[in-house]
Every structure is written in structure tokens, then in C-alpha cells.
C-alpha positions as CSV (number, residue, x, y, z in Angstrom):
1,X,3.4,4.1,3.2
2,X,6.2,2.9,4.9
3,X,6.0,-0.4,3.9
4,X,5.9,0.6,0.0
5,X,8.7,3.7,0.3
6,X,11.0,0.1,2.1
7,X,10.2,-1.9,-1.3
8,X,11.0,1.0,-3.2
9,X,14.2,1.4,-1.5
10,X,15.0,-2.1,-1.2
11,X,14.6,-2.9,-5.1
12,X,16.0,0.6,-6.1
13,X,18.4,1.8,-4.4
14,X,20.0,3.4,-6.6
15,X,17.3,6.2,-7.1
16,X,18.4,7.5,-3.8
17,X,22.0,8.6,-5.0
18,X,21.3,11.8,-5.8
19,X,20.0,13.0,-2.7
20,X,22.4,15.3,-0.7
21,X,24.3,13.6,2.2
22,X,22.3,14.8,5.1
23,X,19.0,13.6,3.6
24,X,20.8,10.1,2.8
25,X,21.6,10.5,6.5
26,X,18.7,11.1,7.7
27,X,16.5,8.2,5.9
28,X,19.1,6.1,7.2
29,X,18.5,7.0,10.4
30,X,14.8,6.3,9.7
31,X,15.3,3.0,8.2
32,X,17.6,2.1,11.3
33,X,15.0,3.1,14.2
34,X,12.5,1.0,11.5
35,X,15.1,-2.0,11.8
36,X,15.6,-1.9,8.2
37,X,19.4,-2.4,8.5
38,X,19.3,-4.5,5.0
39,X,17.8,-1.3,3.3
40,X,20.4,1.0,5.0
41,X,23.2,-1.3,4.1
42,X,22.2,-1.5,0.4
43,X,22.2,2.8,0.2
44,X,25.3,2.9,1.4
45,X,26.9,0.5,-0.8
46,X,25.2,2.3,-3.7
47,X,26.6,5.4,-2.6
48,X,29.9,3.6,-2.3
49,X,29.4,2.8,-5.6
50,X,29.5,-1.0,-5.2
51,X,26.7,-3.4,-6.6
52,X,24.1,-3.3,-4.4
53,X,21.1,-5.0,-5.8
54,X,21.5,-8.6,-5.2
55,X,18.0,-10.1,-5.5
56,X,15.6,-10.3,-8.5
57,X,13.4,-7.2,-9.3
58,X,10.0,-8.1,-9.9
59,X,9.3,-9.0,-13.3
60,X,7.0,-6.2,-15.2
61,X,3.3,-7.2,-15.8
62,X,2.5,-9.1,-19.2
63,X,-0.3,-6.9,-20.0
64,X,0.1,-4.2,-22.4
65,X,-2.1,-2.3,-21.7
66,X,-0.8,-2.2,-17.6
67,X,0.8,1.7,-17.0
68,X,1.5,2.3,-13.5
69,X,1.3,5.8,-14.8
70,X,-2.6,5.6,-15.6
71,X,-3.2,6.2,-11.8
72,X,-2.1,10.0,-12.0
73,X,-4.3,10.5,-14.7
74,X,-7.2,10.3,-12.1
75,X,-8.6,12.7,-9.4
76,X,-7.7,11.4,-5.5
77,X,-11.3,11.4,-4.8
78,X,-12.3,9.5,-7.9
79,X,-10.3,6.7,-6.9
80,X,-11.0,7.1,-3.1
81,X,-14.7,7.2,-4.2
82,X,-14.8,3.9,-6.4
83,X,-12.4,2.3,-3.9
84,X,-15.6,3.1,-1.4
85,X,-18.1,1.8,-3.3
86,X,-16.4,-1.5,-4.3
87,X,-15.9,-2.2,-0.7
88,X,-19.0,-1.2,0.5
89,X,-20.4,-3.9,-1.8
90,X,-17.9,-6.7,-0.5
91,X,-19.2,-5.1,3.2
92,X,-22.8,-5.8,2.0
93,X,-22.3,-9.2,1.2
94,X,-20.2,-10.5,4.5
95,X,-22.3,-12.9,6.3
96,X,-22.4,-11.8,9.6
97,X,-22.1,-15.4,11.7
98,X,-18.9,-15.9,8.8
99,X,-17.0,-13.8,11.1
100,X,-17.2,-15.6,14.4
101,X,-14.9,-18.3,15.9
102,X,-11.9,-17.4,12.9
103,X,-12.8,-20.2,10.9
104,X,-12.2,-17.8,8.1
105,X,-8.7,-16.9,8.9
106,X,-7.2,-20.4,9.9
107,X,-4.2,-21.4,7.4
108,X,-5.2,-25.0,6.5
109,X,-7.2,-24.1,3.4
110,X,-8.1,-27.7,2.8
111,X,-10.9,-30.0,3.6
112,X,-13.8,-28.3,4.6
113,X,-12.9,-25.5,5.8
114,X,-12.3,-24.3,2.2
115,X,-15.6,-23.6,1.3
116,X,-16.5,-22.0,4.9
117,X,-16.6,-17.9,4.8
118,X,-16.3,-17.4,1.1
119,X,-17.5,-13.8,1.9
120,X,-15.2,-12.7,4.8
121,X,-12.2,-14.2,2.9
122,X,-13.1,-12.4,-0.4
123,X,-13.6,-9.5,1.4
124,X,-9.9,-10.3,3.0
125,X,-8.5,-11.1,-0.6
126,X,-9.3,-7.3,-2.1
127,X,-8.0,-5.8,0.5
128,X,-4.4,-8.2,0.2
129,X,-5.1,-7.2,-3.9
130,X,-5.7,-4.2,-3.4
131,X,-2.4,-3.2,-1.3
132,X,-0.5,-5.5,-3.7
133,X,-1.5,-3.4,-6.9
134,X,-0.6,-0.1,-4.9
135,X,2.7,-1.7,-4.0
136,X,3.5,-3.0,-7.7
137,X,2.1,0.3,-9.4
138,X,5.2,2.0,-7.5
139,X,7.9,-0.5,-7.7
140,X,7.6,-2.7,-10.5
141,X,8.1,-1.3,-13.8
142,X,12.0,-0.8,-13.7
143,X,12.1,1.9,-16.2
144,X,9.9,4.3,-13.9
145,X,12.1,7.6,-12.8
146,X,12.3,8.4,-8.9
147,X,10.6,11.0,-9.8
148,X,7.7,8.6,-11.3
149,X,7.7,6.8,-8.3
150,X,7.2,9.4,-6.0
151,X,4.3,10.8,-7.6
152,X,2.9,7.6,-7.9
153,X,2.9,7.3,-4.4
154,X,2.2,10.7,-3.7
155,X,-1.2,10.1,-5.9
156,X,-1.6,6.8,-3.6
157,X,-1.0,9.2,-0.1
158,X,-3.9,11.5,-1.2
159,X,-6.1,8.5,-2.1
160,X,-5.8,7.7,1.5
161,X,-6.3,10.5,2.6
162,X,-9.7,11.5,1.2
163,X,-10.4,7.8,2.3
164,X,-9.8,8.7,5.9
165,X,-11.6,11.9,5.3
166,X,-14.8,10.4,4.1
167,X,-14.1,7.9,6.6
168,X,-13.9,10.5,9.4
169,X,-17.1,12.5,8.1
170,X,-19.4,8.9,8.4
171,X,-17.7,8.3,11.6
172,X,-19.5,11.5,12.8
173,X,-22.9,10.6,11.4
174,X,-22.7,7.8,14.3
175,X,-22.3,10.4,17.2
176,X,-25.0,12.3,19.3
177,X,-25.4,16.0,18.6
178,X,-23.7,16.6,22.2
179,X,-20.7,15.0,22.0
180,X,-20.0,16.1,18.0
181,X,-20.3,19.2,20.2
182,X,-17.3,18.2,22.8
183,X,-15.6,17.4,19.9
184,X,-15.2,20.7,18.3
């Protein structure tokens, strides 16, 4: 969340105008213990009422029929759900041996490690397309409203949740009766 509340800030800053001095302040001081002295510097020039965006905003998806809106339109446990199931199914298919010695993760994609670990590193490529579409669904449409946005990611927050939810409920199926128990 962090990570996507930073690109929002850092590619619209100026969406942050309107909030009242000692919430400015305080993300400020949030962005500064996060080291994000490049954000920080960018709200306060907005606020100064200089230019503050210098890089390019990500263009806007060529596809049509793409609404980073469509997301809202679904229940949080829908999504979580199908999210579930379509990683389960990568899960299923991860050969088990795939994962030892890191072949799959090394950097040099060439030769023959290429065609090594094709199920770890698909696995691996949802997961860096799925946080990529949540990212883009929030920032990169330029006529979205802040208000938009933080719904968006609001909707994207209580995906998670009921993710880590469901997560937490399987996690329990694993434990004895005695210690569910010392637990509670």
C-alpha cells in the first residue's frame, strides 16, 4: 500500500493540495521517516505553487475497453476469491525440484537457463503482473479524481484483506486442536 499511495503521490502531487496544513504535515512527516524526500519535496513545491511534476506520467492503456473504475464495480471477496483460485492453479502446477538451488531467480535469462523453471518463474511473473495492474489501476489514467483514486485503492485494501483473512482461516486448518486452543 505504501508503495502505490508513493506512486500516487509521486505522479500526482497535485491531488494533495487540498488537504489542510496539518494533514500535508503530517504525510510529510511520513514520507520523510519512509526516506521519500523526492515525494515530500514535490508536495511542497505544489503547495508553493511552482511546477512540480517533472517526469513523464505513464501513458493511459490503448485498450478501450480498460476502466480502472471497473474494479469498484466488484465485491472484495469476489476478487479476493478469483485472485485465490488463479493462484492456487499456478501453485498446482510449480514443479517442486524447480525451486531448489535458485536457478529460477538468477538474472542471466539466456542460454539455458531460459527454459529451466518455467513454472516457478510464471508463477513469479503473476504475481509481478498482478501488483503492476493494481499499481496502474490507481495511478495511470490521468483524468481519475483523488477521490477515484482513493477508492480505487481503498477497493484494492479490502481485497487484501479478505485475502489475508481466508489466508488466516487455512492457516488454522494446519494446527492441532490444542494449540488452536492456546490461540484463542
Amino acid at each position: 500500500v505504501s508503495s502505490l499511495f508513493c506512486a500516487w503521490m509521486s505522479q500526482y502531487p497535485e491531488d494533495f493540495i487540498s488537504l489542510d496544513a496539518g494533514t500535508r504535515e503530517e504525510l510529510s512527516g511520513c514520507f520523510t521517516r519512509l526516506k521519500k524526500t523526492n515525494l515530500v519535496t514535490q508536495l511542497e513545491e505544489v503547495t508553493a505553487g511552482q511546477k512540480a511534476v517533472t517526469g513523464e506520467r505513464p501513458p493511459v492503456l490503448e485498450n478501450d475497453h480498460y476502466d480502472p473504475l471497473d474494479i469498484l464495480t466488484f465485491q472484495a471477496g469476489y476478487v479476493a476469491e478469483q485472485l485465490t483460485c488463479l493462484e492456487a492453479s499456478l501453485f498446482l502446477k510449480v514443479v517442486p525440484h524447480e525451486c531448489l538451488g535458485s536457478v529460477w531467480s538468477r538474472r542471466d535469462r539466456g542460454g539455458d537457463h531460459r527454459d529451466r523453471c518455467h513454472s516457478v518463474r510464471e508463477t513469479v511473473r503473476h504475481f509481478n503482473r498482478l501488483s503492476g495492474a493494481v499499481t496502474s489501476s490507481c495511478v495511470q489514467d490521468p483524468q481519475l479524481r483523488p477521490q477515484q483514486r482513493a477508492r480505487i485503492i481503498e477497493k484494492w485494501v479490502k481485497v487484501a484483506e479478505v485475502r489475508h483473512q481466508n489466508l488466516g482461516h487455512l492457516t488454522t486448518q494446519n494446527i492441532s486442536p490444542g494449540q488452536r486452543l492456546r490461540v484463542i
